[in-house]
DRENLO-380655 format. One line per field, with one value per atom (N, C-alpha, C): atom name; residue number from 1; x, y, z. Coordinates in pm, whole numbers. Layout:
<nodes>
a [CA_...] $
k [NUM_...] $
X [X_...] $
Y [Y_...] $
Z [Z_...] $
</nodes>
This chain:
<nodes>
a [N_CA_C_N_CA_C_N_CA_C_N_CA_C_N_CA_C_N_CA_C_N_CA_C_N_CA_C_N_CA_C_N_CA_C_N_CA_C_N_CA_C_N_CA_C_N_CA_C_N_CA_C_N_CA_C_N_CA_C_N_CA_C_N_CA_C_N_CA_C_N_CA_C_N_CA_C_N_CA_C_N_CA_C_N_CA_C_N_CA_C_N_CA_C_N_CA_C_N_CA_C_N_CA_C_N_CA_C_N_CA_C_N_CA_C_N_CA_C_N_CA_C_N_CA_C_N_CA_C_N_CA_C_N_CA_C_N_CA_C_N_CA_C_N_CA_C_N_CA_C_N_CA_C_N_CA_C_N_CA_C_N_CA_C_N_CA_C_N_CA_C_N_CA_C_N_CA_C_N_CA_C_N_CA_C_N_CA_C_N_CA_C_N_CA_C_N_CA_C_N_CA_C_N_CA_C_N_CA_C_N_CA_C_N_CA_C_N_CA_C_N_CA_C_N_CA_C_N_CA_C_N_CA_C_N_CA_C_N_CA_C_N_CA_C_N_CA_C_N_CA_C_N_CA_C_N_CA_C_N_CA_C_N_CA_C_N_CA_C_N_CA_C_N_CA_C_N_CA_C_N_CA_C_N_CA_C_N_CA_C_N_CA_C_N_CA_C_N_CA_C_N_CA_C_N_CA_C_N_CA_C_N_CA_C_N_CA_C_N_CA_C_N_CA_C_N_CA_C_N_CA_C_N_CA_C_N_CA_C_N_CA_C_N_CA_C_N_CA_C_N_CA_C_N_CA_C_N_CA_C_N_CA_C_N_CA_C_N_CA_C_N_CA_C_N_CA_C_N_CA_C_N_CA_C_N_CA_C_N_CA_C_N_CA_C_N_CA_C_N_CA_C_N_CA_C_N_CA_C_N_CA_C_N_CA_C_N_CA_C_N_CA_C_N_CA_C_N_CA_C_N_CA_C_N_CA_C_N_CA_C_N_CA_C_N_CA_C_N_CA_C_N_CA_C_N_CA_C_N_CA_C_N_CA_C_N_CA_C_N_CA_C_N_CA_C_N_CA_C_N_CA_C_N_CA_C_N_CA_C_N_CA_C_N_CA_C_N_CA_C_N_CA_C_N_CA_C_N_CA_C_N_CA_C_N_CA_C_N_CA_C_N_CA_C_N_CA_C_N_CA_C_N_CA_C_N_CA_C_N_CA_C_N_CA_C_N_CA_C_N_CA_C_N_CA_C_N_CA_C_N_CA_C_N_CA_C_N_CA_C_N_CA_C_N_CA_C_N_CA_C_N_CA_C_N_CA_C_N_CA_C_N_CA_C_N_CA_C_N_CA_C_N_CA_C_N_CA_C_N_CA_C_N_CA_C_N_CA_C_N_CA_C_N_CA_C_N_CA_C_N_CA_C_N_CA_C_N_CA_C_N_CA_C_N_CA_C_N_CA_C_N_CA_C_N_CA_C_N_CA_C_N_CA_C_N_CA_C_N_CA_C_N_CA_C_N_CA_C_N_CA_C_N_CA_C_N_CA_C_N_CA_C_N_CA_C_N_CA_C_N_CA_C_N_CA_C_N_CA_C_N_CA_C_N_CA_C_N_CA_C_N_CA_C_N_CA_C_N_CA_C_N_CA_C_N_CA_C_N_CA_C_N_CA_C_N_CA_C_N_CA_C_N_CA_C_N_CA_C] $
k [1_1_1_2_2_2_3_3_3_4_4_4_5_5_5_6_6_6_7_7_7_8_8_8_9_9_9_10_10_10_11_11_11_12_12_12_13_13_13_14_14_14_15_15_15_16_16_16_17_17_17_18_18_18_19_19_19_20_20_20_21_21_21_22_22_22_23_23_23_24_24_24_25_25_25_26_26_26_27_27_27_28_28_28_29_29_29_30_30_30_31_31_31_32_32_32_33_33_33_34_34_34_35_35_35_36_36_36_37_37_37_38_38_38_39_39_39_40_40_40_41_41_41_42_42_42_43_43_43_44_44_44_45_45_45_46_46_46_47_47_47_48_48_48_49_49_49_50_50_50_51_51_51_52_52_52_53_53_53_54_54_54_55_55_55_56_56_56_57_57_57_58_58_58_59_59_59_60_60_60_61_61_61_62_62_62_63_63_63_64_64_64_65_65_65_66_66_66_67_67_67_68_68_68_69_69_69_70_70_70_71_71_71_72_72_72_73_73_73_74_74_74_75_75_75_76_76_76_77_77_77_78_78_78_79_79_79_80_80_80_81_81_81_82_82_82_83_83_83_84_84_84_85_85_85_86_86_86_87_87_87_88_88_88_89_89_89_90_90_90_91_91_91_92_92_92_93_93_93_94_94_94_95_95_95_96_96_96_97_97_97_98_98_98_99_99_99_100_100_100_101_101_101_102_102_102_103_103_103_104_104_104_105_105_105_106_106_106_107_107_107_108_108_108_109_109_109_110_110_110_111_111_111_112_112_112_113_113_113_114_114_114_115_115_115_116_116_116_117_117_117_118_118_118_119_119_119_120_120_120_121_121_121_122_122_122_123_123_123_124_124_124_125_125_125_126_126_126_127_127_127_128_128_128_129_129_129_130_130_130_131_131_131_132_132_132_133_133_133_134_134_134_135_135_135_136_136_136_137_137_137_138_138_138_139_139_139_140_140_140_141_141_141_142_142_142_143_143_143_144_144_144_145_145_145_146_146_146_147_147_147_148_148_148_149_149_149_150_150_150_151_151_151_152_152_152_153_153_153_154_154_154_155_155_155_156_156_156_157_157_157_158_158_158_159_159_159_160_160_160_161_161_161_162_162_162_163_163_163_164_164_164_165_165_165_166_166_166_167_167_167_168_168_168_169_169_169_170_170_170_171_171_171_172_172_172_173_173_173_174_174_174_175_175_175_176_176_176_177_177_177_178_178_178_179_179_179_180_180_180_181_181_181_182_182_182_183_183_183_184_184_184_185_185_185_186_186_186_187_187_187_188_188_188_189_189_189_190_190_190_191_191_191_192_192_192_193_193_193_194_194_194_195_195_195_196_196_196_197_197_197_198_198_198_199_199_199_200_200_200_201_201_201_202_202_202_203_203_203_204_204_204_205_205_205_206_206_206_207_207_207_208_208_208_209_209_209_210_210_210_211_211_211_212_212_212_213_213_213_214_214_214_215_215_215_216_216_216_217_217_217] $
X [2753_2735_2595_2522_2393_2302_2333_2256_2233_2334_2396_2316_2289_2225_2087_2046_1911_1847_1938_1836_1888_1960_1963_1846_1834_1703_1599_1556_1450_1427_1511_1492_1425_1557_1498_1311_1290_1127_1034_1096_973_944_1062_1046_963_1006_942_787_787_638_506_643_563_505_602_575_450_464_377_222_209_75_31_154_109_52_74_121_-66_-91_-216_-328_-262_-397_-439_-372_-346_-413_-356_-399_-539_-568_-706_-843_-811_-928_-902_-814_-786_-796_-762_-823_-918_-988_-1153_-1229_-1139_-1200_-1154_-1020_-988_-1063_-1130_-1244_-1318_-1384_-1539_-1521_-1387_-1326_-1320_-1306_-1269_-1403_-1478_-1641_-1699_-1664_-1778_-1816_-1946_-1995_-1910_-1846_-1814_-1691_-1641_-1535_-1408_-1441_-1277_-1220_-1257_-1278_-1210_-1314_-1315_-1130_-1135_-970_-854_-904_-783_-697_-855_-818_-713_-779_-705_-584_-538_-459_-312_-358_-301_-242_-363_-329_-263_-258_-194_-28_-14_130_178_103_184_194_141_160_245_285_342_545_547_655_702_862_858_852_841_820_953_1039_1194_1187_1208_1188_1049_954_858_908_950_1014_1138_1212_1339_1245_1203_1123_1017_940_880_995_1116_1207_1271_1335_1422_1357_1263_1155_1189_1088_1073_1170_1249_1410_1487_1488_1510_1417_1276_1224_1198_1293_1286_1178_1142_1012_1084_1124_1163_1061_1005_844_911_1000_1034_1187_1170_1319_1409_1505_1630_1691_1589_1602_1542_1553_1490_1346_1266_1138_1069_1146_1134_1089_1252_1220_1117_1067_1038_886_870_739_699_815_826_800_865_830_672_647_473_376_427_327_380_525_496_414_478_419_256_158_26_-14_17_0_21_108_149_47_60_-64_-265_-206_-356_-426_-331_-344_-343_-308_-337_-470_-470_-593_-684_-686_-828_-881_-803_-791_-895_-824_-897_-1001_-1050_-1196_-1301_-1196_-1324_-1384_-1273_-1308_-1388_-1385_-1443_-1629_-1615_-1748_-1823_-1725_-1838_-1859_-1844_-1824_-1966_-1968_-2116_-2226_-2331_-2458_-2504_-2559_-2624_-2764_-2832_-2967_-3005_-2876_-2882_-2923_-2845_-2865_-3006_-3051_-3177_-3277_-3255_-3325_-3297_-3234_-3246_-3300_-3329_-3394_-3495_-3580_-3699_-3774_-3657_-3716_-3732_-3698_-3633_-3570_-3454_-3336_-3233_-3183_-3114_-2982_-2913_-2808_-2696_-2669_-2608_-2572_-2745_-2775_-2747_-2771_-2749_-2602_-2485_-2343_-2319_-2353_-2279_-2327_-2461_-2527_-2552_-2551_-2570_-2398_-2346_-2204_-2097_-2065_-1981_-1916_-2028_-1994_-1946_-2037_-1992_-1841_-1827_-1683_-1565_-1601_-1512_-1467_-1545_-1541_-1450_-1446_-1415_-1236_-1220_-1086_-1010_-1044_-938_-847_-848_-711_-618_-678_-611_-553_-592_-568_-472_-477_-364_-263_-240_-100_-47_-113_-60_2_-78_-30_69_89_213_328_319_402_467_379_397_521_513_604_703_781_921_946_804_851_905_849_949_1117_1157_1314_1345_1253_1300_1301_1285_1314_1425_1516_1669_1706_1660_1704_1763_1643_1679_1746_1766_1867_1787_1647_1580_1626_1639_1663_1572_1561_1410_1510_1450_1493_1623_1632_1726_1831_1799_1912_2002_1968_1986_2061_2004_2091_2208_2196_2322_2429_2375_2498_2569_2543_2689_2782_2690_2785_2877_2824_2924_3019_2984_3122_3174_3125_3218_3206_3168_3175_3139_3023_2969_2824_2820_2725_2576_2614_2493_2386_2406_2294_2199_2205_2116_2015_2070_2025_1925_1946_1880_1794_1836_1702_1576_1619_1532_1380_1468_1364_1274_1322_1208_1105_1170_1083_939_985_910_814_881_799_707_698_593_529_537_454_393_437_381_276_311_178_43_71_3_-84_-36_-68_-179_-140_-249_-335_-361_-469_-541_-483_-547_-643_-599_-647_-795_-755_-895_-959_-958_-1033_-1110_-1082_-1127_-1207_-1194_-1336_-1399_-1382_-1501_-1587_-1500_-1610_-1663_-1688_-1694_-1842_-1926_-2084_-2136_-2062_-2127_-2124_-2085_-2042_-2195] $
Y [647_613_645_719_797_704_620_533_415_408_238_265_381_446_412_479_514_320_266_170_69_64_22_71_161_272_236_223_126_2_-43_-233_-210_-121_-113_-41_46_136_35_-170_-206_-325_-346_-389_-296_-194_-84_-102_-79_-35_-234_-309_-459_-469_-437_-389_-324_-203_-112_-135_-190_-259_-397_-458_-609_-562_-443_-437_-364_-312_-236_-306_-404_-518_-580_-648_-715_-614_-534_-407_-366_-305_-266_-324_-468_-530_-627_-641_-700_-596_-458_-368_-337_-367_-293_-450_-502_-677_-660_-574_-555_-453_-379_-258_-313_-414_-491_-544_-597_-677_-592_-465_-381_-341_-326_-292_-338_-528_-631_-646_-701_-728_-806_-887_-1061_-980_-979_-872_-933_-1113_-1154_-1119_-1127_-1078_-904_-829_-702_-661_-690_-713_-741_-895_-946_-853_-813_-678_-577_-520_-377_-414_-526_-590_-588_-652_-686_-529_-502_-289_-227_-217_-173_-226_-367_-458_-414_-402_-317_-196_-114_26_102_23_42_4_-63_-167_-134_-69_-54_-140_-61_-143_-264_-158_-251_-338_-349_-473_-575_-572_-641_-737_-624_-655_-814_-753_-833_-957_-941_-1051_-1160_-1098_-1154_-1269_-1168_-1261_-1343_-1361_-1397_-1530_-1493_-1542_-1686_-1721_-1860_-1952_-1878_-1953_-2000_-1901_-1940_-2019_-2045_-2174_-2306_-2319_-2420_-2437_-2300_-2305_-2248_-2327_-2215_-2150_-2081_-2028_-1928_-1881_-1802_-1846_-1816_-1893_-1770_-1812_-1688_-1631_-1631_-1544_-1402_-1328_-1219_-1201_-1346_-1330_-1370_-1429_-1460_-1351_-1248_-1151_-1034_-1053_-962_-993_-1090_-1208_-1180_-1173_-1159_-964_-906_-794_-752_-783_-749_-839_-922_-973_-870_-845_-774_-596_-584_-425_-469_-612_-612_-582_-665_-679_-533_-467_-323_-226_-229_-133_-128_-307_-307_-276_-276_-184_-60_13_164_205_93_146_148_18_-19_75_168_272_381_398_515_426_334_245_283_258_272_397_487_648_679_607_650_636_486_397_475_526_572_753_789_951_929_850_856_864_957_989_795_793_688_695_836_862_835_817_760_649_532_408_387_449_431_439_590_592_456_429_336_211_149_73_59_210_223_219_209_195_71_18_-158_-185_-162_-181_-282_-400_-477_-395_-497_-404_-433_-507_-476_-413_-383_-246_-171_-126_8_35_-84_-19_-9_-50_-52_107_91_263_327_362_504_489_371_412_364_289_286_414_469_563_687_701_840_781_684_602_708_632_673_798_919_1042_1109_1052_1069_998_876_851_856_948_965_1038_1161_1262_1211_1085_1018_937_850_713_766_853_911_938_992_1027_879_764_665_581_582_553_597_773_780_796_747_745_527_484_340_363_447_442_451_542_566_439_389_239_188_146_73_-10_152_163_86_5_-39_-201_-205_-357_-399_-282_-306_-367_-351_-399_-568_-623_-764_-789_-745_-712_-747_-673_-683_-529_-592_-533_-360_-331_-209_-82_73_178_200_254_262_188_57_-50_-41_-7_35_154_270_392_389_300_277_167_92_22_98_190_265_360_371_467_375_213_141_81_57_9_121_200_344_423_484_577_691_673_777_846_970_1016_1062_1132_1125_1061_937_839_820_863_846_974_1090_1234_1160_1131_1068_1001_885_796_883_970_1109_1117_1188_1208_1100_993_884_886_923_876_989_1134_1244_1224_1139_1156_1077_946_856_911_968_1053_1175_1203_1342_1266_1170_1082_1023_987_960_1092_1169_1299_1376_1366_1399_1301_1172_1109_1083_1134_1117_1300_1381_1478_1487_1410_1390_1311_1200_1124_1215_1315_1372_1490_1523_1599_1534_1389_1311_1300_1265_1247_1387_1442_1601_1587_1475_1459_1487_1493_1532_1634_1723_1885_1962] $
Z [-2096_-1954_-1906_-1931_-1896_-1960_-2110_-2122_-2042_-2007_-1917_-1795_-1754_-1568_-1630_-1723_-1729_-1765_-1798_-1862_-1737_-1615_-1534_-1437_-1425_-1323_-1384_-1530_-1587_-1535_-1527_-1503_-1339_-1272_-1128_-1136_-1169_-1176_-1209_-1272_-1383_-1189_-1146_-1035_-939_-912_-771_-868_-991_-1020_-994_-982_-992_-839_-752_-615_-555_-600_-608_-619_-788_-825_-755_-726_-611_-478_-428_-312_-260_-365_-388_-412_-502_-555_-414_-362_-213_-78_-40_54_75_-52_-61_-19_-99_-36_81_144_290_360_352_427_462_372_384_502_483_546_706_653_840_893_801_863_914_845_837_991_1037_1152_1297_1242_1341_1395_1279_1390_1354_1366_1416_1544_1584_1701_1811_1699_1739_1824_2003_2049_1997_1998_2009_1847_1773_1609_1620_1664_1697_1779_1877_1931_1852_1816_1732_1624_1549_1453_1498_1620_1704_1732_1787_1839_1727_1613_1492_1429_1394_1346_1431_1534_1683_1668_1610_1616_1501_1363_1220_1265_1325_1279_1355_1463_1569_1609_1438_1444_1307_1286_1155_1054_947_805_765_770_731_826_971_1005_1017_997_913_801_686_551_606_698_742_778_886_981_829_766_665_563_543_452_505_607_705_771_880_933_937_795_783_751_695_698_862_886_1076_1151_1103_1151_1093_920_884_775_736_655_544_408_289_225_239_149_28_78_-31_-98_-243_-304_-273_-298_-262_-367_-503_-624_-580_-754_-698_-696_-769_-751_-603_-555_-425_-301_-356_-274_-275_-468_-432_-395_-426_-322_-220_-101_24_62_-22_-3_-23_-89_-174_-28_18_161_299_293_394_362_259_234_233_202_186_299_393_534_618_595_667_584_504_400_467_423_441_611_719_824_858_770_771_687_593_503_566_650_714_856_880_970_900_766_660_638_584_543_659_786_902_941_908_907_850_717_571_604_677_680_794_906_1058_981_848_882_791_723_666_758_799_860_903_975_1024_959_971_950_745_649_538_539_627_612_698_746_805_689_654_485_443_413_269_376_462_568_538_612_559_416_308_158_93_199_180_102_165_52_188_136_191_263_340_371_273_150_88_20_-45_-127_-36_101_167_163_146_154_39_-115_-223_-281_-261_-305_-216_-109_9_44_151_213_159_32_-53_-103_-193_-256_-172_-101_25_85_116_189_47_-1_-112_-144_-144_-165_-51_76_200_212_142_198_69_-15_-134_-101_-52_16_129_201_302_213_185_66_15_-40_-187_-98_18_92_110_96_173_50_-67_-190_-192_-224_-279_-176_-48_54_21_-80_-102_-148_-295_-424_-344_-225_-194_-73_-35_49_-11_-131_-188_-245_-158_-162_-31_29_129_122_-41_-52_-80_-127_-82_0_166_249_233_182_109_10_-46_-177_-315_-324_-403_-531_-651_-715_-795_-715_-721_-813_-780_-835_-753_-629_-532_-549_-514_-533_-647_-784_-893_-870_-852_-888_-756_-675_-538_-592_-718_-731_-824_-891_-945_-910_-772_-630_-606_-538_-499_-580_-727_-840_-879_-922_-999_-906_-804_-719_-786_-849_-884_-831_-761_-694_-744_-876_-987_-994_-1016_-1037_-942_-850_-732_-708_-757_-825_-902_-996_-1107_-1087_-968_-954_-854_-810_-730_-902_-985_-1101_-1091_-1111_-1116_-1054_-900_-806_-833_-847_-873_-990_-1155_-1198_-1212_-1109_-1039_-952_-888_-820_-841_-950_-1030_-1109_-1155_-1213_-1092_-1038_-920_-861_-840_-805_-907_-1013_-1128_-1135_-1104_-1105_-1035_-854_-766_-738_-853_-882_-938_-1041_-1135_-1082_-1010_-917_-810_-718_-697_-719_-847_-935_-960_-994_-1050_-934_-789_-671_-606_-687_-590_-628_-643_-666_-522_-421_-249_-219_-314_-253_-241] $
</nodes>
């Protein structure tokens, strides 16, 4: 029986982990775009942003998730099939979209905590402003939103259990269907380990990532 759990909680972890890595690939760099948005000149640009980050962050996730899957079906739009790649399609846009609004919160933090009087340096050396963000406020950005970043990452891995809601086949969903056929309480104990030792991995790498950036100290 313990084999039958574990290699069910597998199938679910290869989903949460497909999630996970979609959800990140997606986020990251639409975030940093909703940074770029948030302190542009252009106001209606500038707003729209605030406006938008203000409407995710403000509105939970699960219903997002709902509203994202649901949605377009109630106006006649099928975008998503009603398999499980479908859903878990639909999940990976709403978690992009909700992600990439918190990130871009940390990006902008990241971008205004860097000195002004650097990028002036590198001005005066004539260095473009591209060169001034990829080598002066890139790198400093970076050093700055790894301890934020990493709470939000590994606050992803246990979102994930919220693609259940749709009846996406993830870790959760998994160790809850042998509560609901056998009524057995265990397995959900069990799918706990998982979750820990994904995040115990995560945790050690967002470790060593931060010695490597400790070049500002």
């Amino acid at each position: 029986m313990i084999w039958t759990v574990t290699q069910a909680l597998l199938n679910g972890l290869i989903t949460t982990f497909e999630i996970f890595i979609f959800t990140l690939a997606l986020a990251l760099p639409f975030g940093l775009i909703l940074a770029f948005g948030a302190m542009s000149r252009v106001k209606i640009l500038r707003y729209f942003v605030q406006v938008l980050v203000w409407i995710i962050r403000g509105t939970p996730l699960m219903l997002q998730l709902i509203v994202m899957f649901y949605g377009p079906g109630m106006l006649g739009l099928n975008i998503w099939s009603g398999d499980e790649a479908g859903r878990i399609a639909a999940t990976v846009v709403a978690f992009s979209i909700n992600y990439a609004c918190y990130f871009s919160v940390i990006f902008k933090g990241g971008i205004e905590g860097v000195p002004a009087g650097q990028r002036e340096a590198g001005e005066v050396l004539g260095m473009t402003k591209s060169q001034i963000f990829f080598r002066v406020t890139l790198l400093q950005m970076v050093k700055r939103v790894v301890p934020p970043m990493s709470n939000e990452i590994i606050t992803l891995v246990k979102d994930t259990a919220l693609a259940r809601t749709i009846a996406a086949y993830e870790l959760t969903f998994a160790g809850y269907s042998f509560m609901k056929s056998a009524g057995l309480v265990w397995p959900l104990f069990y799918t706990g380990v998982f979750y820990l030792a994904f995040v115990g991995v995560l945790t050690l790498l967002f470790g060593y990532f931060e010695k490597k950036l400790s070049y500002f100290r």
